[in-house]
mmCIF file as gemmi writes it, N, C-alpha and C atoms, coordinates in Angstrom:
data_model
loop_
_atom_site.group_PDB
_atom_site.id
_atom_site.type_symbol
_atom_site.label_atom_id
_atom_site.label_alt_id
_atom_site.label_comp_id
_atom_site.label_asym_id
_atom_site.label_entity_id
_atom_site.label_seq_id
_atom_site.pdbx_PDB_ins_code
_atom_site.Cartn_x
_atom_site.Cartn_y
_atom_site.Cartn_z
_atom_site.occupancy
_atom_site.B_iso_or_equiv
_atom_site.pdbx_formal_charge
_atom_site.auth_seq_id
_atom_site.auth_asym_id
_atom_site.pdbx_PDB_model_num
ATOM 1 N N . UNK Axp A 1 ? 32.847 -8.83 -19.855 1 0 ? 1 A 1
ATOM 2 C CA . UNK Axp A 1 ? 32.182 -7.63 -19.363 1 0 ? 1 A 1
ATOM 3 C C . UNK Axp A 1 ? 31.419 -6.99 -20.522 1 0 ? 1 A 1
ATOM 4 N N . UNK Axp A 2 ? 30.495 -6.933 -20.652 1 0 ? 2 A 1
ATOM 5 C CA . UNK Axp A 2 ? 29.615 -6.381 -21.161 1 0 ? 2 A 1
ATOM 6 C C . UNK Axp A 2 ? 29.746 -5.041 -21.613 1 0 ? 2 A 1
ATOM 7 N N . UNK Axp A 3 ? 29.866 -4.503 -22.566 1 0 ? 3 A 1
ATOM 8 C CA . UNK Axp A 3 ? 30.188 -2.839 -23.309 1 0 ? 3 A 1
ATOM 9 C C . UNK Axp A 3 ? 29.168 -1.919 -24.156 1 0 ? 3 A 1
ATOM 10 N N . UNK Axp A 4 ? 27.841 -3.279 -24.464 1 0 ? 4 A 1
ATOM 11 C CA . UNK Axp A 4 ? 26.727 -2.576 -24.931 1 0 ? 4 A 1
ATOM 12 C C . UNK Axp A 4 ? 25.446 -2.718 -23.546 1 0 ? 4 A 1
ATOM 13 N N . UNK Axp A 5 ? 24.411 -2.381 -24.139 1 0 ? 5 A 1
ATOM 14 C CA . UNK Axp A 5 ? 23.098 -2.345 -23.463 1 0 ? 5 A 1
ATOM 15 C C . UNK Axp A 5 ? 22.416 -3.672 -23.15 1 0 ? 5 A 1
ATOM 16 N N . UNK Axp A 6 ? 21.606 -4.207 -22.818 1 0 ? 6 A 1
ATOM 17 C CA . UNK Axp A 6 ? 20.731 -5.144 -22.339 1 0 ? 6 A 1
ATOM 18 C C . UNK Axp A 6 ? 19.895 -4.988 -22.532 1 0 ? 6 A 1
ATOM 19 N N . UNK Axp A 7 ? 19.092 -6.36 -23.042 1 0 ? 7 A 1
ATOM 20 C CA . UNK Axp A 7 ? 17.575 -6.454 -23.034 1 0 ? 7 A 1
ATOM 21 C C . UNK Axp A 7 ? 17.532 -7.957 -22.022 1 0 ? 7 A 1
ATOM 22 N N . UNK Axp A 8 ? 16.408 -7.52 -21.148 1 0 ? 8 A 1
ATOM 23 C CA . UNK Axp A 8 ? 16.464 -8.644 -20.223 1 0 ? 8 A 1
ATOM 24 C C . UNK Axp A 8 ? 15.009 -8.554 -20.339 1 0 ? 8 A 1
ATOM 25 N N . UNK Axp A 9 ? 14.657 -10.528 -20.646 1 0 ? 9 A 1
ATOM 26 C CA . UNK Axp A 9 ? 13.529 -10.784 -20.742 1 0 ? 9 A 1
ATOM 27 C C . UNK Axp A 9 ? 13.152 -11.651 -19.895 1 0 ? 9 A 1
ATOM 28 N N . UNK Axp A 10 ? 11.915 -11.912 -19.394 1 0 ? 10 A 1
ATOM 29 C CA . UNK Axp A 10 ? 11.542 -13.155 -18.639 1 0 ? 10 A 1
ATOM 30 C C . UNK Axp A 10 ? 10.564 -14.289 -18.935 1 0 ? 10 A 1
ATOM 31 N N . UNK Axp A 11 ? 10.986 -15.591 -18.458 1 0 ? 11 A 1
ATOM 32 C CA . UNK Axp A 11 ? 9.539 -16.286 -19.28 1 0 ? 11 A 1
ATOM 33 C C . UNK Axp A 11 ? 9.039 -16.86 -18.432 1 0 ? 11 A 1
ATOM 34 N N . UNK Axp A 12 ? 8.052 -17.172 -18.314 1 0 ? 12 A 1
ATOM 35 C CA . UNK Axp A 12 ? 7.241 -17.673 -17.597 1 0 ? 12 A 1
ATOM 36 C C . UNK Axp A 12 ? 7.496 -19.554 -17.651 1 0 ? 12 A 1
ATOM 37 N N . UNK Axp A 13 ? 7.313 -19.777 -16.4 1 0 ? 13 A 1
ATOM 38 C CA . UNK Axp A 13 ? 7.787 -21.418 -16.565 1 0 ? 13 A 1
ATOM 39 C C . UNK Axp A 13 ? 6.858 -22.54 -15.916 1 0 ? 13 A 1
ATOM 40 N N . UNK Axp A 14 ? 6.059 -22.54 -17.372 1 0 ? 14 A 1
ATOM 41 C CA . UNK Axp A 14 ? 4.904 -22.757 -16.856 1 0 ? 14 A 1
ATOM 42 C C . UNK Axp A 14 ? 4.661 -24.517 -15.753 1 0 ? 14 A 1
ATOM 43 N N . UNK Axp A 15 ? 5.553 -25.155 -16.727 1 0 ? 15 A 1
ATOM 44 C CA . UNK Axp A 15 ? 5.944 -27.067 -16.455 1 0 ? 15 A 1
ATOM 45 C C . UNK Axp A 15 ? 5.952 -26.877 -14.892 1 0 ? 15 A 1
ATOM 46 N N . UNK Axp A 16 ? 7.246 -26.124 -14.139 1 0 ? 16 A 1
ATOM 47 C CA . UNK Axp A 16 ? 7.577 -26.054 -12.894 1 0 ? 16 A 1
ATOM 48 C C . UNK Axp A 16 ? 6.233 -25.879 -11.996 1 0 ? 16 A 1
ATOM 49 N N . UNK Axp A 17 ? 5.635 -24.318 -12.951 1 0 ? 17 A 1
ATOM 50 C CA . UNK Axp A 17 ? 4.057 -24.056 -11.995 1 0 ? 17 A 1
ATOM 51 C C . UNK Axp A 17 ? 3.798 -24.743 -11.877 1 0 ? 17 A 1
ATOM 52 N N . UNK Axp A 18 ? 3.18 -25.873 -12.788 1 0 ? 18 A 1
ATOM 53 C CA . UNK Axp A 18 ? 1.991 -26.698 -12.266 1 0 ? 18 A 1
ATOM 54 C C . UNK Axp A 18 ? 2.559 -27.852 -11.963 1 0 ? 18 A 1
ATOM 55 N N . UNK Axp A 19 ? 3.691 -28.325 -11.704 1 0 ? 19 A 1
ATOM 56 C CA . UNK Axp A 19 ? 4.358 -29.359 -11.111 1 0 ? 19 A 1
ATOM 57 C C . UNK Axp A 19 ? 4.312 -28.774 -9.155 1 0 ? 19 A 1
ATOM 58 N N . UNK Axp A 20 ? 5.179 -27.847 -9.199 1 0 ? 20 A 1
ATOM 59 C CA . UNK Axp A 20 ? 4.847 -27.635 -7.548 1 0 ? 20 A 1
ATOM 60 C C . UNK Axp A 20 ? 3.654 -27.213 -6.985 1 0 ? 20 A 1
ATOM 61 N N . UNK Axp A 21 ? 2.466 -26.538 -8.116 1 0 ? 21 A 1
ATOM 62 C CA . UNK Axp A 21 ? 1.316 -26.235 -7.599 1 0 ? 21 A 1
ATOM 63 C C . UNK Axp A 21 ? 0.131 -27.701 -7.107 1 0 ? 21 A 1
ATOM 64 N N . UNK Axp A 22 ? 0.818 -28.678 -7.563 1 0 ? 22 A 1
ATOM 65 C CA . UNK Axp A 22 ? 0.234 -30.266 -7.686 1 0 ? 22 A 1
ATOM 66 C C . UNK Axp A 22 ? 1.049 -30.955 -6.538 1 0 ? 22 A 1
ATOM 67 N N . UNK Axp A 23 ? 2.742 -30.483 -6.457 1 0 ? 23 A 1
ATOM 68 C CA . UNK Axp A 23 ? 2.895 -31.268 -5.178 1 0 ? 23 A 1
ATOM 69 C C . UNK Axp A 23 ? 2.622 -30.483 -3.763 1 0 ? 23 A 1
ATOM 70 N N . UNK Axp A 24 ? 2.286 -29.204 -3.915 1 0 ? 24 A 1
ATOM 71 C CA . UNK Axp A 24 ? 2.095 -28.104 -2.55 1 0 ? 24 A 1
ATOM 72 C C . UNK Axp A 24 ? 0.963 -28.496 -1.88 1 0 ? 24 A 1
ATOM 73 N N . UNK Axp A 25 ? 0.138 -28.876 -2.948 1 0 ? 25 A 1
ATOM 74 C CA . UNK Axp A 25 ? -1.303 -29.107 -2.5 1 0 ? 25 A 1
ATOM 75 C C . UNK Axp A 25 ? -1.107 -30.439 -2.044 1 0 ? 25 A 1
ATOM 76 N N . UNK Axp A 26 ? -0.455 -31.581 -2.341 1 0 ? 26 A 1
ATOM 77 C CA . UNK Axp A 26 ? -0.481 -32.95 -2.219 1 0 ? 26 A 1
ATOM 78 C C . UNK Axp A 26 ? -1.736 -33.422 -2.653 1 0 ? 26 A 1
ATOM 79 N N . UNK Axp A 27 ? -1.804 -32.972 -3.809 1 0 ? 27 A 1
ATOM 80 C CA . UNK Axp A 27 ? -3.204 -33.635 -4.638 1 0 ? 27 A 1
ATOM 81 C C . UNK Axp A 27 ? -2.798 -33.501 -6.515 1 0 ? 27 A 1
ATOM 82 N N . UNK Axp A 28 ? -3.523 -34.063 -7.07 1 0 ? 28 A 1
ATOM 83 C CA . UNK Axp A 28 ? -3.372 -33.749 -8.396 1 0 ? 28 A 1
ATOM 84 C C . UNK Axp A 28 ? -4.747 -33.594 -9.005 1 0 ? 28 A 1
ATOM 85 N N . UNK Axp A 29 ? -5.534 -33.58 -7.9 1 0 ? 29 A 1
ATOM 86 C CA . UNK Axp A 29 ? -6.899 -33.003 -8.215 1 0 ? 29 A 1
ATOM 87 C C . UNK Axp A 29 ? -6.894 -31.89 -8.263 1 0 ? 29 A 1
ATOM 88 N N . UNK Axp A 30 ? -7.67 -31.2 -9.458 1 0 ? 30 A 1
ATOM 89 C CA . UNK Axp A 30 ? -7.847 -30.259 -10.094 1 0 ? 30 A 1
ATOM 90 C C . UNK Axp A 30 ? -8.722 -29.775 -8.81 1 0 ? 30 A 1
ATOM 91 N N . UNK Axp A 31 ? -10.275 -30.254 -8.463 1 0 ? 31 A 1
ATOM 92 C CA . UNK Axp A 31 ? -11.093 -29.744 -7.49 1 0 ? 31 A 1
ATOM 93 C C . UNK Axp A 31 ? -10.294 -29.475 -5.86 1 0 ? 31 A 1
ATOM 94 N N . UNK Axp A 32 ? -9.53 -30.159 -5.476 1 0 ? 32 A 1
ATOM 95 C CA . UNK Axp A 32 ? -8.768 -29.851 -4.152 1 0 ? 32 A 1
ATOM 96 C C . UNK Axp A 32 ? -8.226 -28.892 -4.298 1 0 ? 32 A 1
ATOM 97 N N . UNK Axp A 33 ? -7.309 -28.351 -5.117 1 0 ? 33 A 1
ATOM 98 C CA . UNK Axp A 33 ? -6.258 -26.967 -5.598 1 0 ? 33 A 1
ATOM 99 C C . UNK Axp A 33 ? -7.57 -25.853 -5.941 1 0 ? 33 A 1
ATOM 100 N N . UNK Axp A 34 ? -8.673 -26.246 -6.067 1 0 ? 34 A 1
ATOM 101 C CA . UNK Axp A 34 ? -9.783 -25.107 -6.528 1 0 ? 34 A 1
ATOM 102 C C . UNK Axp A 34 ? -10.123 -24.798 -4.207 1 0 ? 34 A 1
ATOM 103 N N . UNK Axp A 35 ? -10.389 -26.268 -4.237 1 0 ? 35 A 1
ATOM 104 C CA . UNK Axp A 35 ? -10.379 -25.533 -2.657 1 0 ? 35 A 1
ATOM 105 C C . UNK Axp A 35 ? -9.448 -25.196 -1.515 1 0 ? 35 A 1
ATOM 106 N N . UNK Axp A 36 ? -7.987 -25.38 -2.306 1 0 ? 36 A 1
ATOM 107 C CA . UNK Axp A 36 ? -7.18 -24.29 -1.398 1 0 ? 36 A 1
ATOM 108 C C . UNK Axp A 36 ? -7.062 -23.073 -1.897 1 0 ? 36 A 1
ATOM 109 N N . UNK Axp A 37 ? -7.256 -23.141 -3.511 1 0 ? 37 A 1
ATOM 110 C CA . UNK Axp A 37 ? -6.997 -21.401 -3.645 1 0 ? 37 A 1
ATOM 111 C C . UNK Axp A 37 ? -7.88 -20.893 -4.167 1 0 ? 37 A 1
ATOM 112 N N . UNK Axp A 38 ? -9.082 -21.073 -4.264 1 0 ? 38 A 1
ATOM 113 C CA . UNK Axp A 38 ? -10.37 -20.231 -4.441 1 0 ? 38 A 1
ATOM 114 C C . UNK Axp A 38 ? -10.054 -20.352 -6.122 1 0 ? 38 A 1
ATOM 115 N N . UNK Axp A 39 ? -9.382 -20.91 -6.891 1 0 ? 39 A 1
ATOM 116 C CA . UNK Axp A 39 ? -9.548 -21.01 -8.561 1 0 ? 39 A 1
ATOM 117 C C . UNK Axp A 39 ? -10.283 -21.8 -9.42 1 0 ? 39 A 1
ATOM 118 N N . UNK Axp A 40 ? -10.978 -21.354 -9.828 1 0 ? 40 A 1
ATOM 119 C CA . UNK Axp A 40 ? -12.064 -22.484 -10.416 1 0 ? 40 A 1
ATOM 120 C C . UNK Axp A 40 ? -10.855 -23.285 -11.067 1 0 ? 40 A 1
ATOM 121 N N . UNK Axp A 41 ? -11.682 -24.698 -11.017 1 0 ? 41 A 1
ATOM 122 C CA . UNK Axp A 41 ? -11.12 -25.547 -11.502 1 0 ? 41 A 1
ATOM 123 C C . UNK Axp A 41 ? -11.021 -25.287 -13.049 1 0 ? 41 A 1
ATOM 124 N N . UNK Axp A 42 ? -11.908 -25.048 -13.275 1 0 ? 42 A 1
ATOM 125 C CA . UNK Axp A 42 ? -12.139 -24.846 -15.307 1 0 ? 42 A 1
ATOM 126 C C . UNK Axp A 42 ? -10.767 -24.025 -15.59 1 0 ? 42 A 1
ATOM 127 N N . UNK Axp A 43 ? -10.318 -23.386 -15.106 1 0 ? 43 A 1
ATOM 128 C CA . UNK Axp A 43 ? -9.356 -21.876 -15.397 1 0 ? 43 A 1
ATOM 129 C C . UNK Axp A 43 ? -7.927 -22.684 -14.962 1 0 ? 43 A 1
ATOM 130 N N . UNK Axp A 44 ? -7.705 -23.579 -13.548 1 0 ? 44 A 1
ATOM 131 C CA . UNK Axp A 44 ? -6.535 -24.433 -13.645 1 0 ? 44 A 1
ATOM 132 C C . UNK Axp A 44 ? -6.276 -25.589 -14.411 1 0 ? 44 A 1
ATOM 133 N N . UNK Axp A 45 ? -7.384 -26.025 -15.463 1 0 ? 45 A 1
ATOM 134 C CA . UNK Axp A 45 ? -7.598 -27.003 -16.583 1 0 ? 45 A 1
ATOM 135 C C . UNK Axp A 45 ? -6.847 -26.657 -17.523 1 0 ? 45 A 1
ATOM 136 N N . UNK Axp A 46 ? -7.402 -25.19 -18.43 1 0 ? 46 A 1
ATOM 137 C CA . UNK Axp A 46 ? -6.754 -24.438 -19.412 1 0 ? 46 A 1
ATOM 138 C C . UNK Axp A 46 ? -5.749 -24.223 -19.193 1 0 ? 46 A 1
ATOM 139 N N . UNK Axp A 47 ? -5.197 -24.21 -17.349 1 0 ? 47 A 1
ATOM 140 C CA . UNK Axp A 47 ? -3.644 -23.856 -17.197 1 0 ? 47 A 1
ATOM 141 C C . UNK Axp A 47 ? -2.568 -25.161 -18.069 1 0 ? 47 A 1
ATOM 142 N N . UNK Axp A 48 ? -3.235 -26.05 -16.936 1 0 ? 48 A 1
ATOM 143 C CA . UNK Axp A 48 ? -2.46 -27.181 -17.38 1 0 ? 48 A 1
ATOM 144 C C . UNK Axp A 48 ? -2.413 -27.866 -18.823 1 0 ? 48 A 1
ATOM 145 N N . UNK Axp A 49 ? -3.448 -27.359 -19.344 1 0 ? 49 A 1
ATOM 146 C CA . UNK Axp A 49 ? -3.401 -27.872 -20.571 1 0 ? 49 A 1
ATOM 147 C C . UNK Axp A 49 ? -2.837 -27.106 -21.835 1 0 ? 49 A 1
ATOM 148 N N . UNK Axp A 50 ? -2.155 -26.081 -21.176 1 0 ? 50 A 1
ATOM 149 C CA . UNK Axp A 50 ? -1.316 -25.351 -21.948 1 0 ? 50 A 1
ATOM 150 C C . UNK Axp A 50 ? -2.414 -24.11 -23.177 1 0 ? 50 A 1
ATOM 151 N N . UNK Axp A 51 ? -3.57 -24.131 -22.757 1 0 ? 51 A 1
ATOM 152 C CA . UNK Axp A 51 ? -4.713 -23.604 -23.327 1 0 ? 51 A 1
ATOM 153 C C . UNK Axp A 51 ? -4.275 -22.04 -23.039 1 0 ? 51 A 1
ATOM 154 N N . UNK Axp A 52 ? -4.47 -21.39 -21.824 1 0 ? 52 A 1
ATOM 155 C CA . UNK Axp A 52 ? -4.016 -20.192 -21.211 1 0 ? 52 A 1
ATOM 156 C C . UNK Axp A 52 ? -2.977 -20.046 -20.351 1 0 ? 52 A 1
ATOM 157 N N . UNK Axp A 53 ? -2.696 -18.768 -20.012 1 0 ? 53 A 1
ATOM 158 C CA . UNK Axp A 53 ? -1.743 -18.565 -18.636 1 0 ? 53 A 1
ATOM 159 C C . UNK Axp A 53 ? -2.242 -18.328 -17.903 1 0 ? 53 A 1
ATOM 160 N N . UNK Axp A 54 ? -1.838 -18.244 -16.301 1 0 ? 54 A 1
ATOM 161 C CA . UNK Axp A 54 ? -2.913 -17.314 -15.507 1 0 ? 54 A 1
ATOM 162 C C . UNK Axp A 54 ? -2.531 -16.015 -15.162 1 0 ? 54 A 1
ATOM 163 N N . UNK Axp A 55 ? -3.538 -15.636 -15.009 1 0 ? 55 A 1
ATOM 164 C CA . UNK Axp A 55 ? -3.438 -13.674 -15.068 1 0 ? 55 A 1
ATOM 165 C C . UNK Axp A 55 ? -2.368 -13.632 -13.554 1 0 ? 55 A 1
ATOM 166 N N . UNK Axp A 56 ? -1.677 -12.651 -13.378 1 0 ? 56 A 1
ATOM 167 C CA . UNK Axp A 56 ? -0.991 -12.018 -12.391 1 0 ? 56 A 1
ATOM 168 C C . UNK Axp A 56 ? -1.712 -12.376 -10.893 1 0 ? 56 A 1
ATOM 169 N N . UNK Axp A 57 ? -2.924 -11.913 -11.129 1 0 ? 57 A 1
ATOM 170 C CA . UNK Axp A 57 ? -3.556 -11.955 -9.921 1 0 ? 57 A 1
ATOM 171 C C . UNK Axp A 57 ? -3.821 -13.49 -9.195 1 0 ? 57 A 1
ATOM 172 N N . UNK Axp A 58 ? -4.316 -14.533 -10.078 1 0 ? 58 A 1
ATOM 173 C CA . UNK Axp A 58 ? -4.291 -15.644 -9.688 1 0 ? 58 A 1
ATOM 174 C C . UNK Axp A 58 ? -3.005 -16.157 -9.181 1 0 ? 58 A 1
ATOM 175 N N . UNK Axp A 59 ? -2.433 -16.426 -10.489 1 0 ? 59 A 1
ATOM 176 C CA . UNK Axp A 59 ? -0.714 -16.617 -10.183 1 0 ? 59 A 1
ATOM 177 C C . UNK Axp A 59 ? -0.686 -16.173 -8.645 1 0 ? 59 A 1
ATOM 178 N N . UNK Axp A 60 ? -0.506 -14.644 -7.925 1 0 ? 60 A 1
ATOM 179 C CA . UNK Axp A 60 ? -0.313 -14.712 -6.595 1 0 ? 60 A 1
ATOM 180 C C . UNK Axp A 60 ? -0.987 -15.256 -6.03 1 0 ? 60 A 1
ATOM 181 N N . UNK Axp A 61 ? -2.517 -15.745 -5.991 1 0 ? 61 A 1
ATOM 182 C CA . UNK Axp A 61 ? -3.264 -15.996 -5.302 1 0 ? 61 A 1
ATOM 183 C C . UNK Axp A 61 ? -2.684 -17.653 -4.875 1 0 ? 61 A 1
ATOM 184 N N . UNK Axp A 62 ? -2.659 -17.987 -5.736 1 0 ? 62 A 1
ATOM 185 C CA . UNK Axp A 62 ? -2.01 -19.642 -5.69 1 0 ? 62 A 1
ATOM 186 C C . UNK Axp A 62 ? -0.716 -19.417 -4.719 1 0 ? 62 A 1
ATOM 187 N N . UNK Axp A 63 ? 0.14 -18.663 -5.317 1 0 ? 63 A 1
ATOM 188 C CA . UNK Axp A 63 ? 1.214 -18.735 -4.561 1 0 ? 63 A 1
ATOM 189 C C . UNK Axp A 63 ? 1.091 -18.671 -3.079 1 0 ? 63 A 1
ATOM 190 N N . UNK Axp A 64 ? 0.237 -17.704 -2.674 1 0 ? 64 A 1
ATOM 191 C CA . UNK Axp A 64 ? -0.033 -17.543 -1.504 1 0 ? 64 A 1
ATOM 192 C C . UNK Axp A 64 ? -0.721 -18.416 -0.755 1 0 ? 64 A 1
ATOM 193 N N . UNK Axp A 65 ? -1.465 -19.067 -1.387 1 0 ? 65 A 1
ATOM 194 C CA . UNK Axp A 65 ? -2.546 -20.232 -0.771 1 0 ? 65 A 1
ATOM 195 C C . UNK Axp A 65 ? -1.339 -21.198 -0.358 1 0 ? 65 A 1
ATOM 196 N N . UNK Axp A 66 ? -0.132 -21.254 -1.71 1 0 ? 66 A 1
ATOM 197 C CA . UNK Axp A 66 ? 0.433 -22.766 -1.193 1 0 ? 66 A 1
ATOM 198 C C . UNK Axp A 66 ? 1.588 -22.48 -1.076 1 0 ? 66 A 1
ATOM 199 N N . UNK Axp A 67 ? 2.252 -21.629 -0.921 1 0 ? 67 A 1
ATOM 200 C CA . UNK Axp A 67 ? 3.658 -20.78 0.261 1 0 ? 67 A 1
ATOM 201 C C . UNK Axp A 67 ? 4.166 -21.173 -1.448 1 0 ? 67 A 1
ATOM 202 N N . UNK Axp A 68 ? 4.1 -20.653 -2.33 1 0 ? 68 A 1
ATOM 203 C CA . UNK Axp A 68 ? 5.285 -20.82 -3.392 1 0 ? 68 A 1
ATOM 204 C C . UNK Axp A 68 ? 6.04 -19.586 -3.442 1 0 ? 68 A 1
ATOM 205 N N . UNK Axp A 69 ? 7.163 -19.647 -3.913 1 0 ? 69 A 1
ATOM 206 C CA . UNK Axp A 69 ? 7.882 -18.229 -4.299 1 0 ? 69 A 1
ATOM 207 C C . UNK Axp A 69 ? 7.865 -17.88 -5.362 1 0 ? 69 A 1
ATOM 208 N N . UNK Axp A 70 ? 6.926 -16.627 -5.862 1 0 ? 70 A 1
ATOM 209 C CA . UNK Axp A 70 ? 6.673 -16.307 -7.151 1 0 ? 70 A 1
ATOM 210 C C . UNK Axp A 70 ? 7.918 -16.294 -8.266 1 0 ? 70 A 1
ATOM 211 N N . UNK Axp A 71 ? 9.083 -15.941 -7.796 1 0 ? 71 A 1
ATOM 212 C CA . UNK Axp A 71 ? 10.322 -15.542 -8.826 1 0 ? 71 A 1
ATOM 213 C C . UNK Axp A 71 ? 10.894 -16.738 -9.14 1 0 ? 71 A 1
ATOM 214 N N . UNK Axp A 72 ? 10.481 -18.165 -8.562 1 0 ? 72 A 1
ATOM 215 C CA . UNK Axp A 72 ? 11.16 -19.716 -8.842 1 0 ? 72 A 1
ATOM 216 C C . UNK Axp A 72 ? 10.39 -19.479 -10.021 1 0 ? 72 A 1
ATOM 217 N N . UNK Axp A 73 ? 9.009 -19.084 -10.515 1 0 ? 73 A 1
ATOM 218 C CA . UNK Axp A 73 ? 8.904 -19.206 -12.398 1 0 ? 73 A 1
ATOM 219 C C . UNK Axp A 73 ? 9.199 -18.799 -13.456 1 0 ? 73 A 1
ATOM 220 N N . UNK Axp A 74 ? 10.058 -17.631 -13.04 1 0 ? 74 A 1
ATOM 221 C CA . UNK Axp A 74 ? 10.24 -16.708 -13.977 1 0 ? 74 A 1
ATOM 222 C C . UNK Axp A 74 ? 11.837 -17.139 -14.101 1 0 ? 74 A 1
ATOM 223 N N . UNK Axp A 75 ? 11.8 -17.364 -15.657 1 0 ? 75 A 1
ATOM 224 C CA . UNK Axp A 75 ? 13.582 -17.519 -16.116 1 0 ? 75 A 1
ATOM 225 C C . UNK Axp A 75 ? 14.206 -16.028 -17.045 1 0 ? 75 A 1
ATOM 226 N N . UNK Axp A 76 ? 15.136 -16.102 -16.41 1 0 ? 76 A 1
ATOM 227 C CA . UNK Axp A 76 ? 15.535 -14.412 -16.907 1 0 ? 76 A 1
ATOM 228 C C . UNK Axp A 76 ? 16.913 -15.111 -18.192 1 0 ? 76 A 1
ATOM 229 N N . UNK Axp A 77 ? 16.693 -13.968 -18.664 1 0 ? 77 A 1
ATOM 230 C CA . UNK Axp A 77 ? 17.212 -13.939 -20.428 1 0 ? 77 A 1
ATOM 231 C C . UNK Axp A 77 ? 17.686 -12.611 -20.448 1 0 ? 77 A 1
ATOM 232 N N . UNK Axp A 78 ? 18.852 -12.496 -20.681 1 0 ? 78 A 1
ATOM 233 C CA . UNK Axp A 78 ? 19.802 -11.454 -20.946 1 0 ? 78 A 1
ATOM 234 C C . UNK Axp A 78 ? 20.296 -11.309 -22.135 1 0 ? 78 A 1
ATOM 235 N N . UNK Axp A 79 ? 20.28 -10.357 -22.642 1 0 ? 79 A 1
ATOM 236 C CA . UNK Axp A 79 ? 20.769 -10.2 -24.427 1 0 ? 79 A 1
ATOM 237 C C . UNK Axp A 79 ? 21.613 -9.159 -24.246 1 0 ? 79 A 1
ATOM 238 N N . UNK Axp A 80 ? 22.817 -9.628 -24.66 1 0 ? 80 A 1
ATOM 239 C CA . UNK Axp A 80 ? 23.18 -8.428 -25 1 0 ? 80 A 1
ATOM 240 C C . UNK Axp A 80 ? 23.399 -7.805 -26.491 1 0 ? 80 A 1
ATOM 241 N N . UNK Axp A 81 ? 22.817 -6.124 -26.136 1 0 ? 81 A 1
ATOM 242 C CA . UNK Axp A 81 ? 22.344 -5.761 -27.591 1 0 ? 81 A 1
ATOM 243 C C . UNK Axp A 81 ? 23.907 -5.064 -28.069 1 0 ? 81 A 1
ATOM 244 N N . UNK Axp A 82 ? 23.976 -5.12 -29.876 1 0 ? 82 A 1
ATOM 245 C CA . UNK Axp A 82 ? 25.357 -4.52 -29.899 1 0 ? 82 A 1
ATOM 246 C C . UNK Axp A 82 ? 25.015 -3.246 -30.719 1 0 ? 82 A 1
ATOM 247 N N . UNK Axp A 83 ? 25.824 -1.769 -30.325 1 0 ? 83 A 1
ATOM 248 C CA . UNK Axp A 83 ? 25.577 -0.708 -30.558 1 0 ? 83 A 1
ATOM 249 C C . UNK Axp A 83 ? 25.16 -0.219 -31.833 1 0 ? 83 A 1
């Protein structure tokens, strides 16, 4: 049981994204995933290539295009801090 405070962090997971964002679509074309979720392809390139992240807004946009559940990427990290 826990007696100090918490820092709870989250990370982003990115491998998983673009693993289910590749099997949702049933493509691994970059241009097919641009025409289910309106993302330029150039911007899901840099994803995958570990170049950038994608902003919040995309991130949902994808999700929504391809029924993902946003909180399967995020891994939570608990610290506990001591007084």
């Amino acid at each position: 049981m826990p007696n100090g405070k918490q820092r709870i962090e989250y990370a982003f997971n990115m491998e998983l994204f673009i693993g289910d964002m590749h099997s949702k679509s049933g493509s691994v074309a970059l241009h097919d995933i641009e025409s289910l979720t309106g993302v330029d392809k150039s911007v899901l390139s840099r994803w995958q290539n570990n170049i950038t992240l994608p902003s919040m807004e995309n991130f949902m946009k994808i999700c929504a295009a391809l029924q993902l559940e946003p909180k399967n990427y995020f891994d939570k990290q608990v610290w506990e801090l001591k007084k």
